[in-house]
C-alpha positions as CSV (number, residue, x, y, z in Angstrom):
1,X,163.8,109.3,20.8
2,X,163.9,106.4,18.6
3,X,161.3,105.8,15.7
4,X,159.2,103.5,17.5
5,X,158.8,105.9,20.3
6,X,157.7,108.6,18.6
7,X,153.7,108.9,17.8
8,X,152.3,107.7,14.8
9,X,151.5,111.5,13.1
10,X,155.0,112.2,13.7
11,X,156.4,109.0,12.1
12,X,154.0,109.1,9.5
13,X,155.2,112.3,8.4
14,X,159.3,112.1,9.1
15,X,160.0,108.1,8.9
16,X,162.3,107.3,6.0
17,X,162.4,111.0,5.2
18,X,166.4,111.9,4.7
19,X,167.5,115.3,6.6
20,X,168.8,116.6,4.6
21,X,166.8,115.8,1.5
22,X,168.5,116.3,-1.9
23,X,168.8,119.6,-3.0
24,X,167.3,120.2,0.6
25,X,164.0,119.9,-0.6
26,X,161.2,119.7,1.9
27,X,159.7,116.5,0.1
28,X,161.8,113.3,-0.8
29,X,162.2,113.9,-4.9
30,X,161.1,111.5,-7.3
31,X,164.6,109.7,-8.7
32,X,163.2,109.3,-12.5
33,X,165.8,107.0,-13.6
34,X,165.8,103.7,-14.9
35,X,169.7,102.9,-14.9
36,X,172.4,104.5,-12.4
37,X,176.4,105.1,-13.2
38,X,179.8,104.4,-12.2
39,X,182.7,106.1,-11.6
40,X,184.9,103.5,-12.5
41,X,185.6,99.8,-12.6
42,X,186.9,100.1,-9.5
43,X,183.5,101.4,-8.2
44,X,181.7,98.6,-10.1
45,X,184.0,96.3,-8.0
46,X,183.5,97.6,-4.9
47,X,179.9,97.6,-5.4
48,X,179.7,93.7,-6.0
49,X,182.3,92.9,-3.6
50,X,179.7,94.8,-0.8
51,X,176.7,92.9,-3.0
52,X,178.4,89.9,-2.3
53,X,179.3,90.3,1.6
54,X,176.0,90.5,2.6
55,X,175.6,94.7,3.6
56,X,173.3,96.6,3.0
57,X,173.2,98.2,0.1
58,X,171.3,102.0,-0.4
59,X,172.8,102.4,-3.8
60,X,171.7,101.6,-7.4
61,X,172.6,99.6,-10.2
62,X,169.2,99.3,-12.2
63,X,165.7,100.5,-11.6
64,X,164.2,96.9,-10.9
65,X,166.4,96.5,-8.4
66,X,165.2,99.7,-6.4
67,X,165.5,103.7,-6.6
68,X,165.5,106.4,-3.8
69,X,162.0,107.6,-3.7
70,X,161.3,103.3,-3.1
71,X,163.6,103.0,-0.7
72,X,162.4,106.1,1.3
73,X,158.4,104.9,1.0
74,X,159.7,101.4,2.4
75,X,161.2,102.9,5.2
76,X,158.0,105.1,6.6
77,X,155.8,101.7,6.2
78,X,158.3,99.8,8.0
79,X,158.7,102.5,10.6
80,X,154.5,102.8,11.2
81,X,154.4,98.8,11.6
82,X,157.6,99.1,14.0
83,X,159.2,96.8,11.6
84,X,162.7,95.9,10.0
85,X,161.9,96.2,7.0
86,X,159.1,96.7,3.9
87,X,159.8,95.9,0.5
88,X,157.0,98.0,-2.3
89,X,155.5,95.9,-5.2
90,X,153.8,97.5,-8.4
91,X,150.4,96.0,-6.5
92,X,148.7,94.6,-3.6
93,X,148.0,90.8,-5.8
94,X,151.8,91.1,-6.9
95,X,153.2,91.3,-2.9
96,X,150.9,88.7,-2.4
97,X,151.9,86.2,-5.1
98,X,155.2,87.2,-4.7
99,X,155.5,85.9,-1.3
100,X,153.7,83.0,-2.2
101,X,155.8,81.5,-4.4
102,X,158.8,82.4,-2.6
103,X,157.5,80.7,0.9
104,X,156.1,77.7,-0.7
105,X,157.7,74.5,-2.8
106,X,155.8,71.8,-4.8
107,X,154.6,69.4,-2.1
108,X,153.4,71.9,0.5
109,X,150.5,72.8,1.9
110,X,148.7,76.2,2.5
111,X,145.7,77.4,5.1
112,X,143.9,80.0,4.2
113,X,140.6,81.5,5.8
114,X,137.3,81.4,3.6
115,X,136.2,85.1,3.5
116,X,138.7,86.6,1.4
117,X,139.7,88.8,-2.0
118,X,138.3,86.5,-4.9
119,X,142.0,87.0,-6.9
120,X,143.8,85.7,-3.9
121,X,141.9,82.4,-4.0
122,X,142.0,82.5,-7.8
123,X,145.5,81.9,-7.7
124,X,145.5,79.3,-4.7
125,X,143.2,77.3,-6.2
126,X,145.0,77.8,-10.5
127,X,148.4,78.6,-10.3
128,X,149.6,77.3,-6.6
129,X,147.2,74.0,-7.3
130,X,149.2,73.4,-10.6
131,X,152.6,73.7,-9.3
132,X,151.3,71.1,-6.9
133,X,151.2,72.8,-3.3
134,X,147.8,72.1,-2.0
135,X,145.1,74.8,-0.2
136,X,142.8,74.2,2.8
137,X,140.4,76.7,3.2
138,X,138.7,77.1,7.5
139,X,135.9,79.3,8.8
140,X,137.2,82.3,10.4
141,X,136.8,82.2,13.7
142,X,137.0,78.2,14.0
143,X,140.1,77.5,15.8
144,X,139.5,73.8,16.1
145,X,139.3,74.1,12.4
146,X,142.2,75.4,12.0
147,X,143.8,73.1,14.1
148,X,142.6,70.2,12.6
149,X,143.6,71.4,8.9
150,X,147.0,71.4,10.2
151,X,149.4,69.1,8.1
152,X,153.3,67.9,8.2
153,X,153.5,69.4,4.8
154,X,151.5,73.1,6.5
155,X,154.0,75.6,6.1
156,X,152.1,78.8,5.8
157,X,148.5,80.5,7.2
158,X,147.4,83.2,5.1
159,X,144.4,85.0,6.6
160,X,143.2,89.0,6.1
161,X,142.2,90.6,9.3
162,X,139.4,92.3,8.7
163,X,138.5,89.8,5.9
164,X,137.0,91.1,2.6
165,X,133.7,91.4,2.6
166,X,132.5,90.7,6.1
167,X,134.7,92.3,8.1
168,X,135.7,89.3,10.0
169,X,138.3,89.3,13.0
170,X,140.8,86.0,13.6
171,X,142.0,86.0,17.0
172,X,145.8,86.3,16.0
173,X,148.0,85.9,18.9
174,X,145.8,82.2,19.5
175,X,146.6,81.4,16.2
176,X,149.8,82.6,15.7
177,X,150.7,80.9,18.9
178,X,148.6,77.7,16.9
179,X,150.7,78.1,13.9
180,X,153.8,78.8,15.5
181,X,154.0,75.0,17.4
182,X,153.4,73.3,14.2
183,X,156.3,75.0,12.7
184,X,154.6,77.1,10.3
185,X,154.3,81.2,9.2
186,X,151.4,83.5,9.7
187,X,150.8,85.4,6.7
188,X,148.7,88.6,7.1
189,X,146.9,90.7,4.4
190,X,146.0,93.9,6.9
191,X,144.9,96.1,4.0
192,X,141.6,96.6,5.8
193,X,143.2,97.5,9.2
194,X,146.2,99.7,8.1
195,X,149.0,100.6,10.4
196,X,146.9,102.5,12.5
197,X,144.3,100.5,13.8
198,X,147.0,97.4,13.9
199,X,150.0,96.0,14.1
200,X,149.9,92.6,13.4
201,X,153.8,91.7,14.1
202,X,153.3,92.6,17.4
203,X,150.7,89.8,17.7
204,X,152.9,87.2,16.4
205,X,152.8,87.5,12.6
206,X,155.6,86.4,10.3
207,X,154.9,88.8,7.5
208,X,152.4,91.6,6.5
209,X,150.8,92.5,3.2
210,X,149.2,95.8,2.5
211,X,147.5,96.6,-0.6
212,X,149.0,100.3,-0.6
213,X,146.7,101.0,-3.2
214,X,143.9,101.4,-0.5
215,X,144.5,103.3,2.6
216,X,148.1,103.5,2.5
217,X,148.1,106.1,-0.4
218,X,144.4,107.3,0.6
219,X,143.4,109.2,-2.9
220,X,142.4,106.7,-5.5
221,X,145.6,107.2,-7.7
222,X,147.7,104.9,-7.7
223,X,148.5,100.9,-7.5
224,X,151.3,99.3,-5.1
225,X,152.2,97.1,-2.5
226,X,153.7,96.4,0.0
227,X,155.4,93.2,2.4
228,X,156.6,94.2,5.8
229,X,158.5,92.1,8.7
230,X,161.9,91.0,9.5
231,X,164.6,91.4,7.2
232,X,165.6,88.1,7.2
233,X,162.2,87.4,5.3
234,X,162.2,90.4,3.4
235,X,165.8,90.4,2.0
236,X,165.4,86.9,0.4
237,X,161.7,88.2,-1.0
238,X,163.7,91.2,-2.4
239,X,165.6,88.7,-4.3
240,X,162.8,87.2,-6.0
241,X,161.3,90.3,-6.8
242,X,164.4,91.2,-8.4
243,X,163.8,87.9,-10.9
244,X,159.9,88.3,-11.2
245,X,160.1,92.2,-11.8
246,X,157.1,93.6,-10.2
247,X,158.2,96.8,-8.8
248,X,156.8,100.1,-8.3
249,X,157.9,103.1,-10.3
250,X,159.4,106.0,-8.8
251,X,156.0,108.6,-9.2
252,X,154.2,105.7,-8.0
253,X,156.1,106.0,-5.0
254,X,156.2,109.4,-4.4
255,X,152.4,109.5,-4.3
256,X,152.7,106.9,-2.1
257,X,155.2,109.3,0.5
258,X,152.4,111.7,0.3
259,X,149.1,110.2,0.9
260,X,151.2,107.9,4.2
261,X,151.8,111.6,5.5
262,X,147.9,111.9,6.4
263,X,147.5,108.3,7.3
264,X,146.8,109.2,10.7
265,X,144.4,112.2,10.1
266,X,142.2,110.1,7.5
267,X,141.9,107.0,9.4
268,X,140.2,108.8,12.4
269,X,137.8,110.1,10.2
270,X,137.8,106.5,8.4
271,X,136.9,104.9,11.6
272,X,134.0,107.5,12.7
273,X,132.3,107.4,9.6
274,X,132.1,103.4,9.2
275,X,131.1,103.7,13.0
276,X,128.1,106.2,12.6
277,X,127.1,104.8,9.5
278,X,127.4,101.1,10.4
279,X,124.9,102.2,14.0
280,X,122.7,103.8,11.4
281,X,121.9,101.2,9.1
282,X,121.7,98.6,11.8
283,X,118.3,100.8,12.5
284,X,117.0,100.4,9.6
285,X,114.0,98.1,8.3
286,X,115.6,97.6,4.9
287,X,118.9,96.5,6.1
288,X,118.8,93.1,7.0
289,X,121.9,92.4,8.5
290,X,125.2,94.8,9.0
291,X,128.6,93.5,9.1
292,X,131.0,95.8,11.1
293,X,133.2,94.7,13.9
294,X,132.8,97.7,15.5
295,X,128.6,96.7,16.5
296,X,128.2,94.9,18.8
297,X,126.5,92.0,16.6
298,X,129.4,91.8,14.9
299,X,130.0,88.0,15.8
300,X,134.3,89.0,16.1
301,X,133.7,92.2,18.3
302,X,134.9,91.3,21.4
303,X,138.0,90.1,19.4
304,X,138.1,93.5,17.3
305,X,138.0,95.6,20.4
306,X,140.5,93.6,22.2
307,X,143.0,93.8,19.0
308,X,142.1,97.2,17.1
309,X,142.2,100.7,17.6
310,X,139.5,101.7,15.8
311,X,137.0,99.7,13.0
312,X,137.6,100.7,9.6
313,X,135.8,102.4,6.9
314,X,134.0,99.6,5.5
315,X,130.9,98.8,5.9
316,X,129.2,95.6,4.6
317,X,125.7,95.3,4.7
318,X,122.7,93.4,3.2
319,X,119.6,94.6,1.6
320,X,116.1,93.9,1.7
321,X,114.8,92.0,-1.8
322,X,118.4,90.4,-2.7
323,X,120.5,91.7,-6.0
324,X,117.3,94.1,-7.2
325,X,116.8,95.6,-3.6
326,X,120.7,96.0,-3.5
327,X,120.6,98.1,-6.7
328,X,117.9,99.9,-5.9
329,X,120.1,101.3,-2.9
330,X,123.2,102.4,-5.3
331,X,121.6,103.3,-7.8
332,X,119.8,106.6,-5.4
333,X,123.3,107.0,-3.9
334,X,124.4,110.8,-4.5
335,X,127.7,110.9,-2.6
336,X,129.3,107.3,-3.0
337,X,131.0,106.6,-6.7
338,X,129.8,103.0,-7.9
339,X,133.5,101.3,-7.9
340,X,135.7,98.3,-6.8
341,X,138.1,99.8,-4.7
342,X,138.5,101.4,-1.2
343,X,140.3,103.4,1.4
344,X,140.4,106.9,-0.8
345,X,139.1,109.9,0.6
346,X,136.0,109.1,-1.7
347,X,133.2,107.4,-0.9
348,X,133.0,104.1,-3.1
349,X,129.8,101.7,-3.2
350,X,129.9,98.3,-4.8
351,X,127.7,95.3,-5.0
352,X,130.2,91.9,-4.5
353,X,127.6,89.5,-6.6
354,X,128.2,92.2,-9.7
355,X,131.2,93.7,-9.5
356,X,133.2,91.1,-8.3
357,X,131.9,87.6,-8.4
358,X,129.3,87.9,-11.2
359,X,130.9,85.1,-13.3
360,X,129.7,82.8,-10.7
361,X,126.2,81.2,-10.6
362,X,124.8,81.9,-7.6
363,X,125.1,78.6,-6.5
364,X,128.7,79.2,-6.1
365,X,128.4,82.5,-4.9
366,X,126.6,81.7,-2.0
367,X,129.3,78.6,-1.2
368,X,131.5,81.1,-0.7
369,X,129.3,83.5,1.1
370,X,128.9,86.3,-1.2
371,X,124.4,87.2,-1.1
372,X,122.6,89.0,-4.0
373,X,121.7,91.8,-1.5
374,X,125.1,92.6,-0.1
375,X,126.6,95.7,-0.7
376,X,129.6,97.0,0.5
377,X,130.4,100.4,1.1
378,X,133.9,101.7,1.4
379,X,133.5,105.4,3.2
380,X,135.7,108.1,2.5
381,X,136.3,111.0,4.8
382,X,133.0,113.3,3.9
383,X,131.0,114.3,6.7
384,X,129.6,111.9,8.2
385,X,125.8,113.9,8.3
386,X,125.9,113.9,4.3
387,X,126.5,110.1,4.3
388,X,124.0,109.1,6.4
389,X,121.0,111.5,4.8
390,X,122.3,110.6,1.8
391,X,121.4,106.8,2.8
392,X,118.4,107.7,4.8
393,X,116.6,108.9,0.8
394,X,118.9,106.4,-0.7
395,X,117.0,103.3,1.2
396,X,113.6,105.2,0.9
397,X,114.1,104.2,-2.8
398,X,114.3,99.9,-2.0
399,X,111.1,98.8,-2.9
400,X,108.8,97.7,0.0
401,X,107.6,94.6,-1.1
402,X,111.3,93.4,-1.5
């Protein structure tokens, strides 16, 4: 039974995993080393001489160029996206950037869709903009957008599916498809989605990004990333990395091996709880408006049901009487931690307009879509009857004049 075959537990748990391990260790070790040896110049040679021809290569020569514990953390990713290949990054931004540069020269031209992380367009809009290659920003959703941003000089579509904060869902085979006919790569950040709920190669995207730090590793310690799809994108973007540097250390890793081993059993309880909760707070009078593709007033859920296998465990929502209303909510929060993050098996509660985007007036916060009263709320894997009772007295505590 090949990898692919097998069910998603089971390659969660053995993909990449050696048999034997070293030592024959149950768990893949952690290679602390920063420099690896040579028997002899004529096993220096022979190393190049295989450098040079092309094969692949599952030996050292120096840490920045990749270590054991890496290599076996790249290989269960790749095998959970039924890919060639995945190539880890010492963060989510860095696997991002990374493949940025390396896909795109001065004089070309980027599409990327509006609700996104606030970093990524950062750098579209600073460092991309100064090195000339210009950014178009479309609705999600708006294919005749899309299609009209399309240039000669388009060589890349960078979209997250779900998008950060509202949770949106691009139809990705029409786009791809879109994309495709003009000659240009789909880029996908599917941090939000995770393996689990989707594949996004199978649906016609060149390359996938995954902030590992979220889901993928599942417990709030530690930072990576990760780029998956064909190796003949990944081997040239394992070059680059190679110049720029940003790779991920070999603990990192290793915490990364364990927390994938659970992927499947915390996702399914991922997905219920951002389901009950998000039904929950669509009942209530001081919720204005939830943002969950798994409702059905999620304006993407026909799309989301078609493409996912389950929603997520984010839930964006907004709050009656804007940014105070909002805080009023966290602040009588018992089980969430107030925090940026999400996908750990903690519950973590932000407000965007503070914790995020609070350099920008609100003017510009609302350009970009980002309300006083949203919060977002990143749901771990507690019970799903303490969340919700935990909101019910939480939203008694939003003042009713707000």
């Amino acid at each position: 039974m090949t990898q692919l075959q097998r069910g998603f537990s089971t390659r969660a748990v053995h993909g990449g995993e050696a048999r034997p391990n070293p030592y024959r260790a149950v768990t893949t070790p952690i290679v602390q080393t920063s420099t690896y040896t040579f028997e002899s110049t004529a096993d220096v040679r022979a190393f190049k001489e295989a450098q040079q021809s092309g094969a692949p290569q599952r030996r050292g020569e120096y840490g920045r160029y990749g270590n054991p514990t890496q290599w076996a953390a790249e290989d269960k990713i790749a095998a959970l996206e039924g890919a060639e290949e995945a190539l880890l990054f010492s963060s989510g931004m860095n696997a991002v950037t990374t493949a940025l540069l390396a896909l795109l020269s001065p004089g070309d031209h980027l599409i990327v869709t509006q609700d996104l992380y606030r970093k990524t367009r950062q750098f579209c809009n600073t460092l991309l903009q100064r090195m000339g290659i210009a950014t178009s920003y479309v609705p999600v959703g708006d294919v005749a957008a899309l299609e009209a941003a399309l240039r000669p000089q388009t060589r890349l579509l960078f979209t997250e599916l779900p998008t950060n904060p509202y949770l949106r869902v691009v139809d990705l085979g029409r786009i791809a498809d879109l994309v495709h006919a003009r000659g240009a790569r789909l880029f996908v950040d599917s941090t939000f989605a995770t393996p689990y709920n989707l594949r996004p190669l199978e649906h016609g995207a060149d390359l996938v990004v995954h902030s590992a730090t979220k889901y993928l590793g599942g417990h709030n310690d530690l930072l990576a990333g990760v780029l998956v799809g064909p190796s003949s994108l990944i081997g040239p973007l394992r070059e680059v990395q190679g110049m720029l540097g940003g790779v991920v250390d070999p603990g990192c890793a290793y915490l990364l091996l364990r927390g994938l081993k659970t992927l499947a059993l915390r996702m399914e309880r991922h997905n219920e709880n951002g389901l009950r909760v998000a039904r929950f707070l669509e009942s209530q009078p001081a919720v204005e408006r939830v943002w969950y593709p798994g409702l059905a007033s999620h304006p993407d859920h026909a799309i989301a049901t078609r493409l996912l296998r389950g929603f997520g465990g984010v839930v964006s929502f907004e709050v009656r009487g804007g940014m105070e209303g909002a805080a009023a909510l966290v602040d009588a929060l018992r089980v969430p931690l107030i925090g940026p993050s999400l996908g750990g098996v903690e519950s973590l509660v932000e407000q965007p307009a503070l914790m995020s985007h609070y350099e920008l007036d609100p003017v510009e916060r609302a350009a970009i879509g980002v309300t006083d009263g949203l919060v977002r709320y990143a749901l771990g894997i507690e019970d799903a009857d303490d969340l919700i009772a935990d909101l019910e007295q939480a939203l008694a505590q939003v003042p009713a004049g707000s």
